[in-house]
C-alpha positions as CSV (number, residue, x, y, z in Angstrom):
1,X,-14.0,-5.0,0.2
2,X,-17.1,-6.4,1.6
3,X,-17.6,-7.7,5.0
4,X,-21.0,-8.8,4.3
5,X,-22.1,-11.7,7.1
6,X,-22.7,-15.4,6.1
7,X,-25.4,-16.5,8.1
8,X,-22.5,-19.1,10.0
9,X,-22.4,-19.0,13.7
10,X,-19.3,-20.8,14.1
11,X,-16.1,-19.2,14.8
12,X,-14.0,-17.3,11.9
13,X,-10.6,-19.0,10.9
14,X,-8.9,-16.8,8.4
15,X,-6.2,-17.8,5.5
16,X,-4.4,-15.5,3.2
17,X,-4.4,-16.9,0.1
18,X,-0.8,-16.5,-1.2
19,X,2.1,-18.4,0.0
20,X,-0.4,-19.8,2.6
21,X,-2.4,-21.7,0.0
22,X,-0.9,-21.0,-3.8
23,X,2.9,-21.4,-4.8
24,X,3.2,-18.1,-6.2
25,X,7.5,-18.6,-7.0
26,X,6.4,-19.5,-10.4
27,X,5.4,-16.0,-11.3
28,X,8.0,-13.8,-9.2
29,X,9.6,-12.8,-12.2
30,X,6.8,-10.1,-13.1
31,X,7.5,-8.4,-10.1
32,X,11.6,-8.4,-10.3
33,X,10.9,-6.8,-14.0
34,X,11.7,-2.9,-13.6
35,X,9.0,-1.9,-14.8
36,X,7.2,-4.5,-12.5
37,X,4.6,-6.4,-14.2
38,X,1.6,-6.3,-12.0
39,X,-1.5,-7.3,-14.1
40,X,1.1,-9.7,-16.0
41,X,1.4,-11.7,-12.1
42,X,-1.7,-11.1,-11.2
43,X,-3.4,-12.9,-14.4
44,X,-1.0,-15.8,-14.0
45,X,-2.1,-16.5,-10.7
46,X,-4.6,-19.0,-12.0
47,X,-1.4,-21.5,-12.5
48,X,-0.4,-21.8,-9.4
49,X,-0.3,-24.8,-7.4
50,X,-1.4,-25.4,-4.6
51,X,0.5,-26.0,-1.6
52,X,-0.3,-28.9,0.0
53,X,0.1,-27.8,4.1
54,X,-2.7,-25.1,3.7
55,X,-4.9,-26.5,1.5
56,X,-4.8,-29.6,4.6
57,X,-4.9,-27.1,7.3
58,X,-8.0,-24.9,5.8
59,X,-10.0,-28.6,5.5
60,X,-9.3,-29.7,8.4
61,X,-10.3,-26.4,10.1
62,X,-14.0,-26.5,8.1
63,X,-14.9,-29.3,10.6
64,X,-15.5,-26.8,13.4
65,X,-15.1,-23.3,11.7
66,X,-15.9,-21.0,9.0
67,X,-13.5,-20.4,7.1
68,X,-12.6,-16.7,5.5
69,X,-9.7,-15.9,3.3
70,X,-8.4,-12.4,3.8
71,X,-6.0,-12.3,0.9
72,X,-4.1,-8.9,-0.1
73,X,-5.2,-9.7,-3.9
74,X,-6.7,-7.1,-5.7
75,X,-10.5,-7.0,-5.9
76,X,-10.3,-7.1,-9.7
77,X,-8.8,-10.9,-9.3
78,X,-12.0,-12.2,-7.6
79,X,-13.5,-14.4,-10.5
80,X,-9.5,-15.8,-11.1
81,X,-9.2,-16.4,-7.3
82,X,-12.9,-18.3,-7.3
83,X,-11.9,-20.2,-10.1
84,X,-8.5,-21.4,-8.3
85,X,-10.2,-22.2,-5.2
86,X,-13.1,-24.6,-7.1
87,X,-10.4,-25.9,-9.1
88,X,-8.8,-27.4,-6.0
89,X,-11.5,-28.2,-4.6
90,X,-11.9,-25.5,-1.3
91,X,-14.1,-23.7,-0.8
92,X,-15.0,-20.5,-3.1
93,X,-15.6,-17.9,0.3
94,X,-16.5,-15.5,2.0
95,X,-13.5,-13.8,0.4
96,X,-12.2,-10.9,1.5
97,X,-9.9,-8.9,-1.0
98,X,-7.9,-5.4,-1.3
99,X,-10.1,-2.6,-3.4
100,X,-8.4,-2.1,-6.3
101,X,-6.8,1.1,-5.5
102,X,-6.0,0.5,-1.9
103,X,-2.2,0.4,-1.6
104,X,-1.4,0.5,2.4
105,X,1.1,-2.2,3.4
106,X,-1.0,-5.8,3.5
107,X,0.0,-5.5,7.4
108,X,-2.6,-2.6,7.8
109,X,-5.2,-3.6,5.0
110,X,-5.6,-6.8,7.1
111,X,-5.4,-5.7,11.0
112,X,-8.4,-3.1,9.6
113,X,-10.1,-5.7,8.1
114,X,-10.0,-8.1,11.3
115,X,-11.0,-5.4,13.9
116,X,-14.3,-4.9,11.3
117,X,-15.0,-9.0,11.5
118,X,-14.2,-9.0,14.8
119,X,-16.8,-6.9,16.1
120,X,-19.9,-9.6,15.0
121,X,-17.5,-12.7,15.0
122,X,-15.1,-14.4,16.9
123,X,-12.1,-14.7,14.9
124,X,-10.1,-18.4,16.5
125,X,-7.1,-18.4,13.8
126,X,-5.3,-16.4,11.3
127,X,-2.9,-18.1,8.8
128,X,-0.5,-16.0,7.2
129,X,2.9,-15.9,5.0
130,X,3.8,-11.9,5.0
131,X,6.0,-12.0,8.8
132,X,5.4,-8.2,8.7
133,X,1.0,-8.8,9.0
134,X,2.0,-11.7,11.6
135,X,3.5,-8.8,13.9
136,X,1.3,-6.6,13.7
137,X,-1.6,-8.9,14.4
138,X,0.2,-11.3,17.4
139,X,0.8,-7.3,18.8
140,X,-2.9,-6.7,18.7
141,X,-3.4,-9.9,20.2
142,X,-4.8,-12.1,17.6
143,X,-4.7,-15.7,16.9
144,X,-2.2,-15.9,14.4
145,X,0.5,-18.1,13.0
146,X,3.5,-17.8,10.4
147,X,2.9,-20.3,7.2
148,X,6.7,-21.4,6.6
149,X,6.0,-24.2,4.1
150,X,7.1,-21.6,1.4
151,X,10.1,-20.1,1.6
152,X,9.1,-16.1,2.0
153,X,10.2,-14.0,-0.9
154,X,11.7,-10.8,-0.5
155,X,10.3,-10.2,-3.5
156,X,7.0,-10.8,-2.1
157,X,7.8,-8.9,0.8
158,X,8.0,-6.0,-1.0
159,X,4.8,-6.5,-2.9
160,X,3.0,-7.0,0.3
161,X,4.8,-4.4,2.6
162,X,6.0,-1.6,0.1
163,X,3.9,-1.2,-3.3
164,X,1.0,-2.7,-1.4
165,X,-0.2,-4.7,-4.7
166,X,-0.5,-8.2,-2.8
């Protein structure tokens, strides 16, 4: 995971990527499969569409910030996660992702991640879908809101906060 600086001044506002920006309900299924299907939902992330709210909210927010995404996606995913991102039209980074073999809960991954930005930027938002990383980070005191424009998935919730793949 590289927190490599961009040369922008402004202030950092951060967006997962997942349920924040892409409807990921269409490949679930991979991950309700026992034996789950990671690389199988992982590959078919390039379908997703894109929901609407956050891809507003992350344009609106380039007008006076930086934006990052901090997404619990594996490293591995980058190029697939680039393409998405150019193919609707945002922005292709910075982009922060999980190393490939880091499996803490996303709640940790990201609240490490932040304190490491945060000690060369000022970090103004965070937008994120998993409720668990939204506690731990309005604890610490950050900026952050719950995206609720897609349903959360316990599904998801278990990606995020137990097998630490998302």
């Amino acid at each position: 995971m590289s927190l490599a600086p961009s040369g922008d001044a402004r202030p950092l506002a951060v967006f997962d990527v997942d349920g924040v920006l892409a409807d990921v309900t269409h490949r679930l299924h991979h991950l309700r499969a026992r034996p789950q299907r990671w690389e199988r939902f992982f590959t078919a992330a390039d379908r997703d569409p894109l929901l609407v709210e956050g891809a507003d909210r992350l344009r609106a927010a380039l007008a006076d910030h930086e934006v990052l995404y901090l997404t619990g996606r594996p490293e591995r995913t980058r190029r697939l996660t680039e393409r998405w991102l150019a193919k609707h039209d945002l922005p292709t980074g910075p982009l922060i992702m999980r190393d490939d073999h880091d499996s803490r809960p996303a709640r940790w991954m990201k609240r490490e991640v932040l304190r490491r930005l945060s000690a060369s930027r000022e970090i103004v938002s965070v937008l994120d879908d998993d409720p668990a990383v939204v506690a731990v980070l309005e604890a610490d005191g950050w900026p952050v809101e719950l995206a609720t424009w897609l349903p959360h998935s316990s599904t998801l919730q278990t990606a995020q906060e137990h097998d630490g793949r998302t």
